[in-house]
C-alpha positions as a printed Julia matrix, in Angstrom:
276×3 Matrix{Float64}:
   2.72  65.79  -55.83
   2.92  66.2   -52.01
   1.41  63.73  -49.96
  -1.57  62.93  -47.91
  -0.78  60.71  -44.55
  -3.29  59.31  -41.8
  -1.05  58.66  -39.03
  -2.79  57.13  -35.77
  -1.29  57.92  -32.09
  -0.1   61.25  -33.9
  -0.44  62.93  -30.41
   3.04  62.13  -29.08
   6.14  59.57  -30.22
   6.63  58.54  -32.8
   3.52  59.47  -34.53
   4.03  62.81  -33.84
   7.93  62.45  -35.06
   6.7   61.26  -38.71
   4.15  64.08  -38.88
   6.82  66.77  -38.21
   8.67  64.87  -41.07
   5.98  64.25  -43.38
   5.13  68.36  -42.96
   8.66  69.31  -43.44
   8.5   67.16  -46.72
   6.06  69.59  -47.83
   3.12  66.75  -47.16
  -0.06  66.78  -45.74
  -0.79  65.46  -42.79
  -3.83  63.74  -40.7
  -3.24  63.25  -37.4
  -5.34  60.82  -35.36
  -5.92  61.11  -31.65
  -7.87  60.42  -28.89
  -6.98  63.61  -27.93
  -6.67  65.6   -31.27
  -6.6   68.83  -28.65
  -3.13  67.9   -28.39
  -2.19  68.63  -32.04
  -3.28  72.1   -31.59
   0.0   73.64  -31.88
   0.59  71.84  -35.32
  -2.43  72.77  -36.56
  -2.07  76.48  -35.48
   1.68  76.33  -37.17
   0.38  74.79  -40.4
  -3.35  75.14  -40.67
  -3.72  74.64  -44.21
  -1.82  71.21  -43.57
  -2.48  69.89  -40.53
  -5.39  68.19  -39.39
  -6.88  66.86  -36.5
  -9.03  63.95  -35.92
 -10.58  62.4   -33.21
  -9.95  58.36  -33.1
  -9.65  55.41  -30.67
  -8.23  52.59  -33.03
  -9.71  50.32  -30.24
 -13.6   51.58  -32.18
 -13.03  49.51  -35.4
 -16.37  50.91  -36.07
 -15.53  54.15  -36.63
 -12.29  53.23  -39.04
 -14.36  52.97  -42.48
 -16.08  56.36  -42.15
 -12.7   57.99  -40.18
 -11.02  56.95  -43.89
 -14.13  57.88  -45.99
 -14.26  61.79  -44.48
 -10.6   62.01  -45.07
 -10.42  60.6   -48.58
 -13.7   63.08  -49.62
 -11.78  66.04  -47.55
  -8.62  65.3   -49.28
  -9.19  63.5   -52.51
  -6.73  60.56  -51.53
  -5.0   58.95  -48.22
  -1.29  58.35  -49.8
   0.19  56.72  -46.66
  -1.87  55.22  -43.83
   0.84  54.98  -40.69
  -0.9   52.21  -38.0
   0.63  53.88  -35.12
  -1.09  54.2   -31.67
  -0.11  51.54  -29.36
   0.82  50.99  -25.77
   3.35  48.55  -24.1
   2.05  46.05  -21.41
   4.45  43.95  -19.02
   3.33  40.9   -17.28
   4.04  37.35  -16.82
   1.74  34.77  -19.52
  -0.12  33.04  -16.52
  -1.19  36.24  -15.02
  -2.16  38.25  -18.14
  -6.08  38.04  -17.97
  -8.11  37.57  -21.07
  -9.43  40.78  -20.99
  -6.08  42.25  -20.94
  -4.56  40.38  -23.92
  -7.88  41.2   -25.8
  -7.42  45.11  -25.09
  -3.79  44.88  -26.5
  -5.3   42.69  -29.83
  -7.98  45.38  -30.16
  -5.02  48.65  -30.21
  -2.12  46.5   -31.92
  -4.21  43.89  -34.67
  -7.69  44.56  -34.95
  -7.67  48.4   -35.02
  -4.78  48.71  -37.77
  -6.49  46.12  -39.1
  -9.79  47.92  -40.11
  -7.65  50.82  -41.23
  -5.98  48.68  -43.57
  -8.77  47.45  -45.31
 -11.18  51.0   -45.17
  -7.81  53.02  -46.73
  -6.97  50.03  -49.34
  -9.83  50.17  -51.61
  -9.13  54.2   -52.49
  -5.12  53.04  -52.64
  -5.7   49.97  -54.69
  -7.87  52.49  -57.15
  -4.89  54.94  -57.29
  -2.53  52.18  -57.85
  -0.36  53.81  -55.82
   0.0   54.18  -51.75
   1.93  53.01  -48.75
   0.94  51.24  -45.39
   3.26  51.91  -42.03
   3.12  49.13  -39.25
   4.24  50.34  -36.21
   5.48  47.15  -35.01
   8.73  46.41  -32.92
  11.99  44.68  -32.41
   8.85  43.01  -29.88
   7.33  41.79  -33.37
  10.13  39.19  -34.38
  11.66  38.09  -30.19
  10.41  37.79  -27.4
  11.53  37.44  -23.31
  10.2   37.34  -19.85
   7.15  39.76  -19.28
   6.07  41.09  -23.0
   4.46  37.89  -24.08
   1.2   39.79  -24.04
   2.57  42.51  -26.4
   4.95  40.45  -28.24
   1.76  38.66  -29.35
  -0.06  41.15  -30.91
   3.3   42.52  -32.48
   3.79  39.19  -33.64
   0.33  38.91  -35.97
   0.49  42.61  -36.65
   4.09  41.26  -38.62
   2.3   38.04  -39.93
  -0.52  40.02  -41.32
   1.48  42.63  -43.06
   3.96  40.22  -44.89
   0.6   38.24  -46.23
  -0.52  41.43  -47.57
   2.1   43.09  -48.58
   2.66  39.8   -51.27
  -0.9   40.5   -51.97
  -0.96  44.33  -52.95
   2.13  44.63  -54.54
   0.81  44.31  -57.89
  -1.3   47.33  -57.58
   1.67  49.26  -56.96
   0.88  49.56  -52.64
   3.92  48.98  -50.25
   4.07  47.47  -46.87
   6.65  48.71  -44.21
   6.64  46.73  -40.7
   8.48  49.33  -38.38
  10.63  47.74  -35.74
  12.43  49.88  -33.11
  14.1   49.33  -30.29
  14.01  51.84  -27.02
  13.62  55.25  -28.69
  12.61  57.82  -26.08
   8.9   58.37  -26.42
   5.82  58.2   -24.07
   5.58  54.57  -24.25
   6.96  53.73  -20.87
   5.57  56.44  -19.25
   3.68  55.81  -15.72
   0.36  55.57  -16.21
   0.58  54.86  -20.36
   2.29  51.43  -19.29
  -0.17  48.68  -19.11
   0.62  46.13  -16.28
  -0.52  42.71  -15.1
  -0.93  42.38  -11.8
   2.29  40.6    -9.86
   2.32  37.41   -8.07
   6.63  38.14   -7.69
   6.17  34.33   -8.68
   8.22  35.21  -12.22
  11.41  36.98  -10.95
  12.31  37.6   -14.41
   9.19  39.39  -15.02
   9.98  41.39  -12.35
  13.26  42.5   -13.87
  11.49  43.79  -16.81
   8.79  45.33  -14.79
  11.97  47.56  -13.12
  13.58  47.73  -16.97
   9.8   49.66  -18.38
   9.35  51.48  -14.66
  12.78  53.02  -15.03
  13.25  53.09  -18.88
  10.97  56.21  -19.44
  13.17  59.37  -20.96
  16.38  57.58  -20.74
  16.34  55.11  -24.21
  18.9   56.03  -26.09
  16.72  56.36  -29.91
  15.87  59.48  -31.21
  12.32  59.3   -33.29
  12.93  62.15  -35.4
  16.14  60.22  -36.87
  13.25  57.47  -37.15
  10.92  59.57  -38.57
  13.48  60.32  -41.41
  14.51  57.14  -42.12
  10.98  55.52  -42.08
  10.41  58.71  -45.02
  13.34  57.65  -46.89
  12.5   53.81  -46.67
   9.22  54.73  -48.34
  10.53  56.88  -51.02
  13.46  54.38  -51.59
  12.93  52.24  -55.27
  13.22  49.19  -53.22
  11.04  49.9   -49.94
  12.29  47.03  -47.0
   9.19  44.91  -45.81
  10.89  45.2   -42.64
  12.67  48.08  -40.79
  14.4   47.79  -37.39
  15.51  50.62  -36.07
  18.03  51.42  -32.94
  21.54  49.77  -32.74
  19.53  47.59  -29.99
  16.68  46.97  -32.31
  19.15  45.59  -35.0
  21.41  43.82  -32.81
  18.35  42.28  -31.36
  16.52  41.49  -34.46
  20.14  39.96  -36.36
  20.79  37.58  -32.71
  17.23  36.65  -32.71
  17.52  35.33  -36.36
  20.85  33.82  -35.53
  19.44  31.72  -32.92
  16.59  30.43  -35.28
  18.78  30.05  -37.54
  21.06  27.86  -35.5
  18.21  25.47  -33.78
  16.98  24.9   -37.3
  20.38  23.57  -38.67
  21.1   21.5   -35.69
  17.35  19.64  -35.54
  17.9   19.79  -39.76
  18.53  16.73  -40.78
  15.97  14.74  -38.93
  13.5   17.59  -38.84
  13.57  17.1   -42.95
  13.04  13.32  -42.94
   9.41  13.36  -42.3
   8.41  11.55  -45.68
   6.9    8.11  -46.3
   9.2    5.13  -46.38
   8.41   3.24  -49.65
């Protein structure tokens, strides 16, 4: 049976790399936007497959009744793909609250509400996938993307909770971590910024790294598109997925270097007990 997928920031990027996939597959496809205008040509090319839907993740309001039309329209929502996002760069200390709360809203709370509107109908089925959209951001860190790398970060923590929690009704989780792929996500005007004090001069090296980065990273997202599909179809579907030879490489150092701080504070990190 071909499949139904809700895929959020469908518009452009990745999003709209896995619904090119998921059509080519033969699938179904749901594409939310906050500009669903700019799905028109997919919906012209397939209209008996493609649809378009209007949705800000940031309006967890609107997620139970986005998931309710689609699930009445459709009969089922086989694979829910948390997607929209945008990157921000700026140092900790000059990150404002209202800043790192607009990131939380996009990156946690609105795949959050998702998740628990599209689980109910999934957990029913016995049957059904989730997609995080995370990032090689979601398990390291550096100068300038501790905003980001935060909500990454819980996204990652929340998702291995539940995915321990709905296996047994037969519902995968898949945390997506690229590195640079070329999509929109560093283009002017999509990338969020703090404002700069030139205090942190390795923020500053990043802010030149996302100003510059835009249409030269080397990934391709419809090679990620088709391995994300063939992760979920696999018999043993990864929790986690990083994708890019950066994205590994980062990912494998980064658990090196835990990995090697642990072992060398082992010994008297373990004797914490009692004496008797």
């Amino acid at each position: 049976m071909n499949k139904v997928w809700l895929i959020t920031g469908a518009s452009s990027g990745f999003g709209r790399a896995i619904a090119e996939a998921a059509l080519a597959a033969g699938d179904v496809v749901v594409g939310a936007a906050r500009r669903p205008e700019a799905l028109d040509d997919l919906v012209a090319a397939h209209p008996d497959r493609v649809e378009a839907l209007r949705l800000d993740v940031a309006d967890t309001d609107a997620a139970e009744a986005a998931v309710r039309d689609v699930a009445a329209r459709h009969g089922r929502i086989d694979v829910l793909v948390n997607n929209a996002g945008r990157t921000h760069v700026g140092a900790f200390e000059e990150t404002t609250e209202e800043e790192l709360r607009a990131l939380f809203e996009v990156h946690v709370f609105g795949p959050a509400a998702l998740t628990r509107a599209v689980l109910p109908y999934m957990r029913e089925r016995r049957s059904g996938a989730i997609v995080q959209m995370s990032s090689m951001g979601g398990q390291l860190s550096f100068a300038g993307f501790s905003a980001y790398s935060a909500t990454k970060f819980a996204l990652e923590g929340m998702s291995e909770g539940l995915a321990d929690e709905v296996a047994e009704f037969g519902v995968k989780v898949l945390i997506v971590e690229p590195g640079a792929f070329r999509t929109s996500l560093f283009e002017t005007g999509r990338a969020g910024a703090s404002a700069d004090s030139g205090v942190y001069g390795k923020v500053s090296e990043t802010r030149g790294l996302v100003a510059g980065g835009d249409g030269t990273q080397p990934g391709d997202p419809a090679k990620a598109a088709a391995l994300i599909l063939a992760a979920l179809d696999a018999d043993s579907t990864p929790l986690r997925l990083p994708l890019g030879d950066d994205g590994v490489s980062a990912v494998l150092g980064h658990l090196d270097q835990v990995r090697d701080e642990v072992l060398a504070w082992e010994k008297r990190s373990r004797a914490m007990g009692f004496d008797d």
